[in-house]
C-alpha positions, -999 to +999 in steps of 0.1 A: +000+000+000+013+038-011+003+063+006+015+102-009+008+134+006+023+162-005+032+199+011+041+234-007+066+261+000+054+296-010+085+321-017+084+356-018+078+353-050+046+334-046+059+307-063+051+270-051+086+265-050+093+230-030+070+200-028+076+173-001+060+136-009+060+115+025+060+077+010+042+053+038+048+020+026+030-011+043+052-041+047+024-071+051+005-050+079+025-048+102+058-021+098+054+010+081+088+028+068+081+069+060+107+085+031+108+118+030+119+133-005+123+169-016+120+182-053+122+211-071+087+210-082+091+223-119+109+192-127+079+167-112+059+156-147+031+148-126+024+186-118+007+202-152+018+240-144-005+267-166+005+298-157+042+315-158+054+345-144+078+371-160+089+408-160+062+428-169+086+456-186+123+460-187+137+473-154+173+485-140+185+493-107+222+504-096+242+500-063+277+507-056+299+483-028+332+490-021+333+520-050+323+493-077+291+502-095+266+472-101+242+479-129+212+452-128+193+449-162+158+428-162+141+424-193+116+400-211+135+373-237+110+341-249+143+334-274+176+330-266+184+353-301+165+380-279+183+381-247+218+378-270+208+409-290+198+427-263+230+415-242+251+431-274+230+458-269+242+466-232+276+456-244+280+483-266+260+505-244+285+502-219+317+497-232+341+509-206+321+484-181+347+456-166+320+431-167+287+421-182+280+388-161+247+377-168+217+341-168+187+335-183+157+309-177+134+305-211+106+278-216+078+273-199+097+256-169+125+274-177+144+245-192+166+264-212+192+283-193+226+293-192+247+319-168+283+337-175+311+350-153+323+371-180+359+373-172+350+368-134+367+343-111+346+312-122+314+306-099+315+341-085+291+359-108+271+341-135+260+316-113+252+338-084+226+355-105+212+323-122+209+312-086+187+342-079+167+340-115+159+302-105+148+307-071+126+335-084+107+311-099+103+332-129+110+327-166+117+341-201+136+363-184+172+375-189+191+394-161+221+411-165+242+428-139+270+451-154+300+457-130+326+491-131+354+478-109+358+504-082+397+503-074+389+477-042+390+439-047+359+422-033+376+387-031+356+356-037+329+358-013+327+395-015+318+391-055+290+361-047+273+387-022+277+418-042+265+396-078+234+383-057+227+416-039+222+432-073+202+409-089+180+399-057+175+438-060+165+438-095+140+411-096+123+421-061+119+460-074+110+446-111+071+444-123+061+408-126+032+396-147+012+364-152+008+348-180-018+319-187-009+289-207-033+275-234-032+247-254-049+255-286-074+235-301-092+226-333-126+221-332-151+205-360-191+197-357-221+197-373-238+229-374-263+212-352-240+208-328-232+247-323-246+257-291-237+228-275-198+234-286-201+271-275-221+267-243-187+241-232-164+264-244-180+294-226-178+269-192-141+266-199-134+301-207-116+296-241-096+321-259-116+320-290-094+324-321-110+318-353-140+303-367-146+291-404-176+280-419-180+252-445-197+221-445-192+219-408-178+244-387-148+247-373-136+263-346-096+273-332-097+280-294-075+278-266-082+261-233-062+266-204-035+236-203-047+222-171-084+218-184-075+207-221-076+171-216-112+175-194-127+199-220-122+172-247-141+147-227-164+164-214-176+181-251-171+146-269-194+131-240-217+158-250-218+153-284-221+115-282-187+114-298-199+140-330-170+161-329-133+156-339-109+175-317-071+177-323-043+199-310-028+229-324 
Protein backbone atom coordinates (compact mmCIF):
# COMPACT_ATOMS: atom_id res chain seq x y z
CA UNK A 1 0.00 0.00 0.00
CA UNK A 2 1.34 3.85 -1.08
CA UNK A 3 0.25 6.35 0.63
CA UNK A 4 1.46 10.20 -0.87
CA UNK A 5 0.82 13.41 0.58
CA UNK A 6 2.30 16.23 -0.51
CA UNK A 7 3.19 19.95 1.06
CA UNK A 8 4.06 23.37 -0.73
CA UNK A 9 6.55 26.11 -0.03
CA UNK A 10 5.43 29.57 -0.97
CA UNK A 11 8.48 32.13 -1.67
CA UNK A 12 8.42 35.61 -1.77
CA UNK A 13 7.84 35.34 -5.04
CA UNK A 14 4.57 33.39 -4.55
CA UNK A 15 5.90 30.71 -6.27
CA UNK A 16 5.10 26.99 -5.15
CA UNK A 17 8.56 26.51 -5.01
CA UNK A 18 9.31 22.98 -2.98
CA UNK A 19 7.01 19.98 -2.79
CA UNK A 20 7.56 17.25 -0.12
CA UNK A 21 5.99 13.57 -0.85
CA UNK A 22 5.99 11.52 2.51
CA UNK A 23 6.00 7.71 0.96
CA UNK A 24 4.24 5.32 3.78
CA UNK A 25 4.84 2.04 2.59
CA UNK A 26 2.97 -1.06 4.35
CA UNK A 27 5.23 -4.10 4.71
CA UNK A 28 2.43 -7.08 5.10
CA UNK A 29 0.52 -5.04 7.85
CA UNK A 30 2.51 -4.78 10.19
CA UNK A 31 5.76 -2.08 9.77
CA UNK A 32 5.39 1.01 8.06
CA UNK A 33 8.77 2.78 6.77
CA UNK A 34 8.08 6.93 6.03
CA UNK A 35 10.74 8.49 3.07
CA UNK A 36 10.83 11.82 2.98
CA UNK A 37 11.87 13.29 -0.47
CA UNK A 38 12.33 16.92 -1.64
CA UNK A 39 12.01 18.16 -5.25
CA UNK A 40 12.15 21.12 -7.11
CA UNK A 41 8.66 21.03 -8.23
CA UNK A 42 9.15 22.32 -11.88
CA UNK A 43 10.90 19.20 -12.72
CA UNK A 44 7.90 16.72 -11.24
CA UNK A 45 5.92 15.56 -14.65
CA UNK A 46 3.06 14.77 -12.64
CA UNK A 47 2.37 18.58 -11.81
CA UNK A 48 0.69 20.24 -15.21
CA UNK A 49 1.79 23.99 -14.44
CA UNK A 50 -0.45 26.73 -16.55
CA UNK A 51 0.54 29.77 -15.73
CA UNK A 52 4.19 31.47 -15.76
CA UNK A 53 5.41 34.53 -14.38
CA UNK A 54 7.78 37.14 -16.01
CA UNK A 55 8.87 40.85 -16.04
CA UNK A 56 6.19 42.84 -16.88
CA UNK A 57 8.64 45.61 -18.62
CA UNK A 58 12.33 45.95 -18.72
CA UNK A 59 13.72 47.30 -15.38
CA UNK A 60 17.31 48.55 -14.02
CA UNK A 61 18.48 49.32 -10.66
CA UNK A 62 22.23 50.37 -9.58
CA UNK A 63 24.18 49.95 -6.30
CA UNK A 64 27.74 50.69 -5.65
CA UNK A 65 29.88 48.32 -2.78
CA UNK A 66 33.24 49.03 -2.08
CA UNK A 67 33.33 51.97 -4.99
CA UNK A 68 32.31 49.26 -7.72
CA UNK A 69 29.06 50.17 -9.47
CA UNK A 70 26.59 47.22 -10.10
CA UNK A 71 24.21 47.87 -12.87
CA UNK A 72 21.16 45.21 -12.76
CA UNK A 73 19.33 44.86 -16.18
CA UNK A 74 15.78 42.78 -16.23
CA UNK A 75 14.10 42.35 -19.29
CA UNK A 76 11.55 39.97 -21.15
CA UNK A 77 13.51 37.27 -23.69
CA UNK A 78 11.01 34.14 -24.93
CA UNK A 79 14.27 33.36 -27.42
CA UNK A 80 17.61 32.97 -26.56
CA UNK A 81 18.44 35.30 -30.10
CA UNK A 82 16.48 38.01 -27.87
CA UNK A 83 18.33 38.10 -24.72
CA UNK A 84 21.79 37.76 -27.01
CA UNK A 85 20.84 40.86 -29.01
CA UNK A 86 19.80 42.73 -26.27
CA UNK A 87 23.02 41.48 -24.21
CA UNK A 88 25.11 43.12 -27.37
CA UNK A 89 23.01 45.80 -26.92
CA UNK A 90 24.23 46.58 -23.20
CA UNK A 91 27.63 45.63 -24.37
CA UNK A 92 27.98 48.30 -26.56
CA UNK A 93 26.02 50.48 -24.36
CA UNK A 94 28.53 50.23 -21.91
CA UNK A 95 31.65 49.70 -23.19
CA UNK A 96 34.11 50.93 -20.57
CA UNK A 97 32.11 48.42 -18.12
CA UNK A 98 34.75 45.65 -16.61
CA UNK A 99 32.03 43.15 -16.72
CA UNK A 100 28.65 42.06 -18.24
CA UNK A 101 27.96 38.80 -16.13
CA UNK A 102 24.70 37.69 -16.83
CA UNK A 103 21.72 34.12 -16.82
CA UNK A 104 18.65 33.55 -18.26
CA UNK A 105 15.74 30.88 -17.67
CA UNK A 106 13.40 30.50 -21.08
CA UNK A 107 10.61 27.82 -21.64
CA UNK A 108 7.84 27.29 -19.89
CA UNK A 109 9.73 25.62 -16.93
CA UNK A 110 12.52 27.44 -17.74
CA UNK A 111 14.38 24.53 -19.25
CA UNK A 112 16.57 26.41 -21.24
CA UNK A 113 19.24 28.28 -19.32
CA UNK A 114 22.55 29.27 -19.20
CA UNK A 115 24.68 31.92 -16.81
CA UNK A 116 28.34 33.68 -17.47
CA UNK A 117 31.14 34.97 -15.34
CA UNK A 118 32.26 37.10 -18.03
CA UNK A 119 35.92 37.31 -17.15
CA UNK A 120 35.00 36.84 -13.42
CA UNK A 121 36.75 34.33 -11.08
CA UNK A 122 34.64 31.21 -12.24
CA UNK A 123 31.38 30.55 -9.93
CA UNK A 124 31.46 34.14 -8.52
CA UNK A 125 29.10 35.92 -10.77
CA UNK A 126 27.12 34.10 -13.46
CA UNK A 127 25.96 31.58 -11.26
CA UNK A 128 25.15 33.75 -8.45
CA UNK A 129 22.55 35.46 -10.45
CA UNK A 130 21.18 32.35 -12.21
CA UNK A 131 20.88 31.24 -8.55
CA UNK A 132 18.66 34.19 -7.95
CA UNK A 133 16.65 33.99 -11.50
CA UNK A 134 15.89 30.20 -10.52
CA UNK A 135 14.82 30.73 -7.07
CA UNK A 136 12.56 33.48 -8.44
CA UNK A 137 10.66 31.08 -9.90
CA UNK A 138 10.28 33.19 -12.91
CA UNK A 139 11.00 32.72 -16.63
CA UNK A 140 11.66 34.13 -20.09
CA UNK A 141 13.58 36.33 -18.35
CA UNK A 142 17.23 37.46 -18.94
CA UNK A 143 19.06 39.41 -16.06
CA UNK A 144 22.14 41.15 -16.54
CA UNK A 145 24.20 42.84 -13.90
CA UNK A 146 27.03 45.14 -15.37
CA UNK A 147 30.00 45.66 -13.02
CA UNK A 148 32.64 49.11 -13.14
CA UNK A 149 35.37 47.82 -10.88
CA UNK A 150 35.80 50.38 -8.24
CA UNK A 151 39.73 50.31 -7.36
CA UNK A 152 38.88 47.67 -4.19
CA UNK A 153 39.04 43.86 -4.67
CA UNK A 154 35.89 42.22 -3.33
CA UNK A 155 37.56 38.73 -3.14
CA UNK A 156 35.55 35.64 -3.74
CA UNK A 157 32.94 35.80 -1.27
CA UNK A 158 32.72 39.55 -1.54
CA UNK A 159 31.80 39.15 -5.46
CA UNK A 160 29.03 36.09 -4.72
CA UNK A 161 27.34 38.72 -2.18
CA UNK A 162 27.74 41.84 -4.23
CA UNK A 163 26.48 39.61 -7.80
CA UNK A 164 23.43 38.26 -5.74
CA UNK A 165 22.74 41.56 -3.88
CA UNK A 166 22.21 43.19 -7.26
CA UNK A 167 20.22 40.85 -8.89
CA UNK A 168 18.02 39.93 -5.66
CA UNK A 169 17.47 43.76 -6.02
CA UNK A 170 16.47 43.82 -9.53
CA UNK A 171 13.98 41.12 -9.61
CA UNK A 172 12.30 42.06 -6.11
CA UNK A 173 11.88 45.96 -7.41
CA UNK A 174 10.99 44.61 -11.12
CA UNK A 175 7.13 44.36 -12.28
CA UNK A 176 6.10 40.80 -12.64
CA UNK A 177 3.19 39.61 -14.72
CA UNK A 178 1.22 36.37 -15.19
CA UNK A 179 0.81 34.85 -18.03
CA UNK A 180 -1.79 31.86 -18.74
CA UNK A 181 -0.93 28.93 -20.73
CA UNK A 182 -3.30 27.47 -23.38
CA UNK A 183 -3.21 24.70 -25.43
CA UNK A 184 -4.87 25.49 -28.65
CA UNK A 185 -7.39 23.50 -30.14
CA UNK A 186 -9.21 22.59 -33.33
CA UNK A 187 -12.64 22.07 -33.22
CA UNK A 188 -15.06 20.51 -35.97
CA UNK A 189 -19.09 19.75 -35.67
CA UNK A 190 -22.13 19.66 -37.27
CA UNK A 191 -23.84 22.89 -37.40
CA UNK A 192 -26.33 21.17 -35.20
CA UNK A 193 -24.00 20.80 -32.80
CA UNK A 194 -23.17 24.71 -32.25
CA UNK A 195 -24.60 25.75 -29.12
CA UNK A 196 -23.74 22.77 -27.52
CA UNK A 197 -19.80 23.39 -28.55
CA UNK A 198 -20.10 27.05 -27.53
CA UNK A 199 -22.08 26.69 -24.32
CA UNK A 200 -18.69 24.08 -23.21
CA UNK A 201 -16.44 26.37 -24.39
CA UNK A 202 -17.99 29.44 -22.60
CA UNK A 203 -17.82 26.87 -19.22
CA UNK A 204 -14.08 26.63 -19.89
CA UNK A 205 -13.43 30.13 -20.73
CA UNK A 206 -11.60 29.57 -24.10
CA UNK A 207 -9.63 32.11 -25.93
CA UNK A 208 -11.58 31.96 -29.03
CA UNK A 209 -9.39 32.39 -32.07
CA UNK A 210 -11.04 31.80 -35.32
CA UNK A 211 -14.03 30.32 -36.67
CA UNK A 212 -14.63 29.12 -40.41
CA UNK A 213 -17.55 27.97 -41.95
CA UNK A 214 -18.02 25.20 -44.54
CA UNK A 215 -19.72 22.13 -44.54
CA UNK A 216 -19.17 21.85 -40.76
CA UNK A 217 -17.77 24.42 -38.67
CA UNK A 218 -14.78 24.68 -37.25
CA UNK A 219 -13.62 26.32 -34.60
CA UNK A 220 -9.56 27.33 -33.18
CA UNK A 221 -9.65 28.02 -29.39
CA UNK A 222 -7.50 27.81 -26.63
CA UNK A 223 -8.20 26.08 -23.29
CA UNK A 224 -6.20 26.62 -20.36
CA UNK A 225 -3.50 23.62 -20.33
CA UNK A 226 -4.66 22.17 -17.08
CA UNK A 227 -8.37 21.83 -18.39
CA UNK A 228 -7.48 20.69 -22.12
CA UNK A 229 -7.61 17.10 -21.55
CA UNK A 230 -11.20 17.49 -19.37
CA UNK A 231 -12.69 19.93 -22.05
CA UNK A 232 -12.23 17.22 -24.69
CA UNK A 233 -14.07 14.69 -22.65
CA UNK A 234 -16.38 16.37 -21.45
CA UNK A 235 -17.60 18.05 -25.11
CA UNK A 236 -17.08 14.62 -26.92
CA UNK A 237 -19.43 13.12 -24.04
CA UNK A 238 -21.68 15.81 -25.03
CA UNK A 239 -21.83 15.33 -28.41
CA UNK A 240 -22.07 11.52 -28.17
CA UNK A 241 -18.68 11.38 -29.78
CA UNK A 242 -19.87 13.98 -32.97
CA UNK A 243 -17.01 16.08 -32.87
CA UNK A 244 -13.29 15.60 -33.86
CA UNK A 245 -10.92 17.50 -31.74
CA UNK A 246 -7.08 17.74 -32.26
CA UNK A 247 -4.28 19.86 -30.96
CA UNK A 248 -2.82 22.87 -32.43
Amino acid sequence: MLHLHSRYKNDKFGKRNFISLNFLLQKKFTKFTEIQIHFNSNILGFLLVDEIRTIAKPHKTEIKIKNSKFIGFAFESKEITTFENELDKIRKEHYLANHNCFSYRIGNDGEKFRYSDDGEPSGTAGKPIFTVLENSGLTNLGLIVTRYFGGTKLGTGGLIKAYTESAKITLESAKIKTEILYQNLEIEFDYALTSVVMRSLDSFSAKMIDTFYSNNVRIHAGIRLNSADEFSRNLQEKCLGNVLIKNL
